[in-house]
C-alpha positions in Angstrom: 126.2 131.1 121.1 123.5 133.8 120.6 122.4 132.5 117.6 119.0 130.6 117.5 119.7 127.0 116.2 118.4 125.9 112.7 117.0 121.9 113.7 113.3 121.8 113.7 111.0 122.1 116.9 110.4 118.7 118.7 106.6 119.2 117.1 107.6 120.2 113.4 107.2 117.9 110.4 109.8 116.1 109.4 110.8 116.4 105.9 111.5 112.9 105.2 109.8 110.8 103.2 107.0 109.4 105.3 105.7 113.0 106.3 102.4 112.7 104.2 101.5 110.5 106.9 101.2 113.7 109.3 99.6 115.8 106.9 96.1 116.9 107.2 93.5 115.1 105.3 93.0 116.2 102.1 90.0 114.6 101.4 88.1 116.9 104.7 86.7 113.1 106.0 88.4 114.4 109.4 85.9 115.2 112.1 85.7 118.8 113.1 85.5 117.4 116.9 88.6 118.5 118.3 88.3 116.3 121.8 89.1 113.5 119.9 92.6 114.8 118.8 93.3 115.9 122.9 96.5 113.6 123.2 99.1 111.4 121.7 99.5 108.0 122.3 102.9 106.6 121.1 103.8 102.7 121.2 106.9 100.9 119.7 105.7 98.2 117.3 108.3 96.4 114.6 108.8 97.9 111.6 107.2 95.5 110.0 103.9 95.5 111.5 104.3 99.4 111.3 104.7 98.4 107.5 101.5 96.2 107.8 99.4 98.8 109.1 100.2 101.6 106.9 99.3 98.9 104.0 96.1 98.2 105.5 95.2 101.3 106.2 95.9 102.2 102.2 93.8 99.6 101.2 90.8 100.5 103.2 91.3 104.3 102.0 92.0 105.7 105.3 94.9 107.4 107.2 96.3 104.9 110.0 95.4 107.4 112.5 92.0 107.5 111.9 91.9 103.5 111.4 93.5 103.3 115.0 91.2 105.7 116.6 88.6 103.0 115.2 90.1 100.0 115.9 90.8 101.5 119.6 86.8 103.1 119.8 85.6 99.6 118.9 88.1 97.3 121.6 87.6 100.0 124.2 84.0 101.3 124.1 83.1 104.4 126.8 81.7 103.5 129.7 78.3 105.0 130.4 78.7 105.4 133.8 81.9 107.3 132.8 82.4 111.0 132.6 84.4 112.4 129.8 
């Protein structure tokens, strides 16, 4: 009972295979603005459009998160009578 458990923390990697999809960008096109990784947004979609996305993104050359920070800065501009 004293011993600590083995399972991973609720914010480790998986080591499955879709874990290159939380790996840090290799290629450094990441900004080095750290507000804009401040939270998490999670949202169930199908598996296949979750399939269609990563696609898309892999196509276009970038990692889904950064296409979705894109897609969501474009439909969802700031306001500029909004503070940040």
């Amino acid at each position: 009972m004293s011993e600590r458990s083995t399972k991973c923390g609720f914010a480790s990697r998986p080591g499955d295979a879709e874990s290159w999809i939380k790996a840090p960008a290799a290629n450094g096109r990441r900004s080095e603005d750290t507000s804009a990784f401040s939270a998490r947004l999670t949202i169930d979609v199908t598996p296949a459009l979750r399939g269609r996305i990563k696609v898309a993104a892999f196509r276009r050359g970038v990692t889904v998160a950064d296409m979705l920070r894109d897609l969501l800065s474009r439909e969802f501009p700031a306001d500029p009578g909004e503070s940040s």
